[in-house]
Every structure is written in structure tokens, then in C-alpha cells.
N, C-alpha and C positions, 0 to 999 in steps of 0.2 A: 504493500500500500504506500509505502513512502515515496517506493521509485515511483509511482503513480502521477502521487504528489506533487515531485520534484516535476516533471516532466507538466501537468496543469500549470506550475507557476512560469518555469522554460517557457510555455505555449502565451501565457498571459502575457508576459515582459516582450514577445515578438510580437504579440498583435499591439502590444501599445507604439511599435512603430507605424501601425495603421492607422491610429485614429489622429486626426488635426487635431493642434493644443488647446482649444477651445472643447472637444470634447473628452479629450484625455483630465481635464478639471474635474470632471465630474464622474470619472472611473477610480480616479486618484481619492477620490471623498469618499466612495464607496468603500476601497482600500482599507482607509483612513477609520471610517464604522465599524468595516472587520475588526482591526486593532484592539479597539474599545469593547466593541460584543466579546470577543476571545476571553478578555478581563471576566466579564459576567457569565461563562464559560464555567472558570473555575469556581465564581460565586455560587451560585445559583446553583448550577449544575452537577459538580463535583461536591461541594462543601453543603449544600442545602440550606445557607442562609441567605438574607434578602435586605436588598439595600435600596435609596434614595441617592443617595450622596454620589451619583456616577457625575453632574454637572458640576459638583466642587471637585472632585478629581478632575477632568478634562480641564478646566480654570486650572487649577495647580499646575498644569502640565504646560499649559498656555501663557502663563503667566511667568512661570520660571523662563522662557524662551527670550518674554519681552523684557523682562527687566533686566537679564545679561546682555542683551542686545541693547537695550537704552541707556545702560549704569555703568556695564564693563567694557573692557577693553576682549574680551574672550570671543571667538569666534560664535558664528548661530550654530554650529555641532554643538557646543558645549551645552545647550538646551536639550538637545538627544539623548545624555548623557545625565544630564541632572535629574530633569525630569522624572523619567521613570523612578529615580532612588526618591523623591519629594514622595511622590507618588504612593509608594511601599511603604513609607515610614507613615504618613498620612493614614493610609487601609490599616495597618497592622495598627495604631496604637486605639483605629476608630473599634478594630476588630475586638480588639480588648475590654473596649468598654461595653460593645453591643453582644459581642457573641455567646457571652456566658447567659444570654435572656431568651426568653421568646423568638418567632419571627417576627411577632406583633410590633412589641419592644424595639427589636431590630431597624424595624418600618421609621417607627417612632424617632428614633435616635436619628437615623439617618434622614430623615427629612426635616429634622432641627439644622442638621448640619450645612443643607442644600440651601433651606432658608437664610440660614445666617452669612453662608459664602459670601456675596454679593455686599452685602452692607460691609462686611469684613475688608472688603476693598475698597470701598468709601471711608475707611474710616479716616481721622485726621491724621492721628500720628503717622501713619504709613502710606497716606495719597499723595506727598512725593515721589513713595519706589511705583505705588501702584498707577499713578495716573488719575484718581478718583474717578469720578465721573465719565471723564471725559476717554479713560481706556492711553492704552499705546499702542503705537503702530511698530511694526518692524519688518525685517528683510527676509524673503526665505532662502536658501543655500544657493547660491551662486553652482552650475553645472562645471565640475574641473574636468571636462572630455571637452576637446573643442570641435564643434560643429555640432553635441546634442546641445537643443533647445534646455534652456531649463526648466519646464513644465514635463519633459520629457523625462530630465534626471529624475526630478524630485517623486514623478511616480513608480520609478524604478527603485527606488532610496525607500519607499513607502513600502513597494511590494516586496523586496528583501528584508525590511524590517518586519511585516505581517508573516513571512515566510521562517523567519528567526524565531518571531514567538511562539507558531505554531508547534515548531518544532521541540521547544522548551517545552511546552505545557502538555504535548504529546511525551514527553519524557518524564515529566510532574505525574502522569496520570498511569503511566505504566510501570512506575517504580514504589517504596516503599507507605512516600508522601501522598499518594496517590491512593492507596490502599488505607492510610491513617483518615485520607479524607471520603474517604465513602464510607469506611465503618462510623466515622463521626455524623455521618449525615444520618445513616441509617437507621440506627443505633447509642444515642450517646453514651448511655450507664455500662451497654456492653462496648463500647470504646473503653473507656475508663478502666471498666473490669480489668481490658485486655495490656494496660499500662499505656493508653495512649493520653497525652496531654490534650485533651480535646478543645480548652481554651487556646492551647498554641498551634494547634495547626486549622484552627477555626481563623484565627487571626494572619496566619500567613497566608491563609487564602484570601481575607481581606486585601492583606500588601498588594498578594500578586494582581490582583483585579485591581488597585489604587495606581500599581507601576504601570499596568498593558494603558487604563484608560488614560492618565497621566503622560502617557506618550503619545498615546492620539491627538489627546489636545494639544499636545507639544507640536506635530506634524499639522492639525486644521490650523494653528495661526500660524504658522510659515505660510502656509497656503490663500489664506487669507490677507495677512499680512496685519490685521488687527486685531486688538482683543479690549474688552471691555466688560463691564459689570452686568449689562444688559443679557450677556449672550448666554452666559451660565445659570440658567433660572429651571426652574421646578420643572417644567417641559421638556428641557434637554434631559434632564433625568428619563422622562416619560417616554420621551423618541425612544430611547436605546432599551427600554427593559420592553417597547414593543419589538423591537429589533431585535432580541435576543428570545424573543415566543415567538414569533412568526419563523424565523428561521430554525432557531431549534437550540434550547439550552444544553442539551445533552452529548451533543456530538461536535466536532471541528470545523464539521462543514458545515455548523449552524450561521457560525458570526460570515462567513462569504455571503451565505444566500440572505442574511439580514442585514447586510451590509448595501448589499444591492436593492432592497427590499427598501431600504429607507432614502435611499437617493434617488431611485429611479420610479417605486411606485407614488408619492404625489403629483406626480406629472403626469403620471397616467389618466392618474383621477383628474384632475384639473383637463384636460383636453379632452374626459368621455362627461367629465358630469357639468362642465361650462359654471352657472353661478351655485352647483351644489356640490362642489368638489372635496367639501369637508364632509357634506352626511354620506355621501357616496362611499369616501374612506375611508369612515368609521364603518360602517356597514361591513363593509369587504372587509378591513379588518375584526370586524367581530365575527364573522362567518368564516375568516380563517383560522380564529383559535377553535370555532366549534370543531370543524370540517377536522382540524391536525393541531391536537395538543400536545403533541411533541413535535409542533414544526415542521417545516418543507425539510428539513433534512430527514427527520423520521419517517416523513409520509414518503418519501425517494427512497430511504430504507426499504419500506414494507413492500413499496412496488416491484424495486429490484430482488425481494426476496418471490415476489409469487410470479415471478419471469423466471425463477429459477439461474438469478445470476450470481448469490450469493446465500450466505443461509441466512435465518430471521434473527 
């Protein structure tokens, strides 16, 4: 299955020399959703708890990019770079606080944190690093191949970096960590029983999800080129944990198909349902968690298993 893998990404990274850079933006975003769904991946998915808080990670990720680029003299890699660790320290210390509770609880906590984000970077003392109100702007990576466009790098730089997590989290999920985090999802007491630390690897699944979405926001304001208080609000939240049901919390290939799922289907609806493009969406989306509650990856499971191409 890897060489599989390996070979769909090979095939992606060659057709993005076919799309003009004007539509490679909007493959590069989808990319960019992957990243972030993969996070909720291990949340969700693996670990069995439930968060809010994916729009203050994305900000965190975004925001480390713009104030090294605005404050330092450090290159914009060094937001690549920071980012994710922001990110993990972020997840894990939230993971601590929330994960020894309910999902309820969980909800709870984390959507104090989503709410409070945004004012957190209005605040006084720190709206010289943050920008207040008004956000910063910044530069995204300059291409060092000369003759690729940089719209071109940067979604090569995107799809190697979604390709690198994958890969991680594929190796998270097939090793010991992996096995700590399903019996804890399953299971807590008989976790515990069995000597696993179920706050700490409840909490590293937090990190891991705070680093992958922390990095995507790191990649959408390169991409953008601005970031602001506005952009990280309760919705952004919302976008991504529908992105991560409709494609499929349980499998690798959920966060691809809801990555695509989220950038490419409102525009569907907006060009079929004209001035009703939101009830239309809702609709469709509520008829696709009926139809596949485990998602277009699970329902592509079930199909390929009664084609007889794989077993169920």
C-alpha cells in the first residue's frame, strides 16, 4: 500500500504541472485541508476524543509564520519549522487539561479556547507582535528552482509536507503509540489496567493534531499572505470537523477526500443552487453523514470490498 501511495503522490506532483497557477491555488488549499484533517485523524479517530480548538491551532501556526517574518530577521522556512513544535506544545498541554474528562467536557474546554483565541490577539500588551486588529501580512517562500513559478513550488513544498505527515502518522498508528491509542479510546480502565498512561498518550494525540493543524495554518498564510483575528473564529473550527466526517475520520484517505471536499464542494453548490447555495449545502451535507458515517473513505472501503478488490 505505501508503494501505492508513493506512486498517487509521484502522479499528483506531475499533474500539478498541468494545471495554470491560478488553479493550482486552489489544489494547493485542498492540500493544505489535508494537512489539518490528518491532525483530526489522530484526534478523533485514533484517540476518540473531540475538540473545538482546530481555528486556534491553525492561528498559532499562522501567526508564528507572520511575526518571524514581520519581527525577525529569520527566513519564512523558519515558520515550517516553528510552527508545528507551537502547535504540539499548544495540543498537549490543552490535552492535559481536557482529556482526563468527558467528551462533553472536552467540547466544552475546547470551545472556550476557540472563543478566547481571537480576542487573545487583540489584546494590548501583545498587539505590537500580533498586529491587533488590523492582522499582518507576509511573504510566502520564494521558488529556489529557477524557471518553477512559485505557486508551483509552494504546492509541491505542500504536497511533500502532507506526504511526510502521512507517513508519520501511518507509522504512529502501526507501532506501539498506536496500539496505546486505541486501547485508550476503547477502553480507558482496561488501558490503565494494562499500564498505559492514558492521560499521556491522550495528550500526545492532542500535540500531534495541535503540530499537523499548526502547520497548515502555517502553509494557508504563506499562501494567502495575510493573517488576522477575523479569520480564526468558531467556523473555521466547524469547516474542518465537517471535513474530517465527510471524508472519513478513520482512515488516511479521509483528510485527501475532505480536503477536497471542503474547497471544491461550495462551489458546486453555489453554481447548482444560485441564491440557495447554503441550504443546498447543508442539505447535501446532512444527507452525506446519513448516507456514510464513516465517510467517503469508508463508503470507497465497503465498495471496493463487494467488487471483491480487497477484503472488508
Amino acid at each position: 500500500m505505501r508503494t501505492v501511495w508513493t506512486m498517487g503522490f509521484v502522479a499528483a506532483a506531475a499533474l500539478g504541472f498541468c494545471f495554470p497557477d491560478y488553479q493550482l491555488f486552489r489544489v494547493t488549499q485542498a492540500v493544505i485541508w489535508a494537512v489539518a484533517l490528518l491532525g483530526l485523524v489522530v484526534l478523533f479517530g485514533m484517540s476518540g476524543q473531540f475538540s473545538f480548538a482546530q481555528a486556534a491551532f491553525w492561528g498559532m501556526g499562522g501567526y508564528t509564520a507572520a511575526i518571524l517574518g514581520a519581527h525577525t530577521p529569520l527566513p519564512p522556512y523558519g515558520g515550517l519549522l516553528l510552527a508545528p513544535l507551537i502547535g504540539y506544545g499548544a495540543g498537549y498541554g490543552i490535552g492535559r487539561v481536557a482529556a482526563a474528562h468527558s467528551i462533553w467536557t472536552q467540547a466544552l474546554i475546547s470551545y472556550a479556547v476557540v472563543i478566547a483565541f481571537p480576542q487573545l490577539l487583540r489584546w494590548r500588551p501583545i498587539e505590537r507582535w500580533t498586529g491587533g486588529v488590523q492582522g499582518l501580512y507576509l511573504d510566502a517562500p520564494a521558488s529556489p528552482i529557477p524557471g518553477l513559478s512559485d505557486d508551483r513550488w509552494f504546492f509541491l513544498l505542500a504536497l511533500a509536507l502532507l506526504g511526510l505527515g502521512l507517513l508519520a502518522i501511518d507509522n504512529v498508528g502501526r507501532g506501539r503509540s498506536g496500539r496505546a491509542l486505541r486501547a485508550a479510546r476503547d477502553h480507558d480502565l482496561a488501558a490503565a489496567a494494562q499500564g498505559i498512561d492514558v492521560l499521556h498518550v491522550r495528550s500526545v494525540a492532542s500535540g500531534l493534531a495541535g503540530g499537523l493543524i499548526a502547520l497548515a495554518g502555517c502553509l494557508s498564510a504563506f499562501q494567502f499572505g495575510f493573517v488576522g483575528p477575523t479569520a480564526y473564529t468558531f467556523q473555521l473550527s466547524m469547516q474542518m470537523l465537517f471535513g474530517s466526517v465527510i471524508g472519513g475520520m478513520y482512515s488516511l484517505a479521509g483528510p485527501i477526500l475532505g480536503g477536497l471536499f471542503l474547497e471544491f464542494f461550495p462551489a458546486v453548490t453555489a453554481s447548482i443552487g444560485k441564491g440557495l447555495s447554503a441550504l443546498l449545502y447543508a442539505v447535501l451535507l446532512i444527507a452525506a453523514i446519513v448516507a456514510m458515517p464513516d465517510g467517503l473513505a469508508g463508503a470507497l472501503k465497503r465498495a471496493a470490498a463487494r467488487l471483491g478488490l480487497r477484503r472488508p
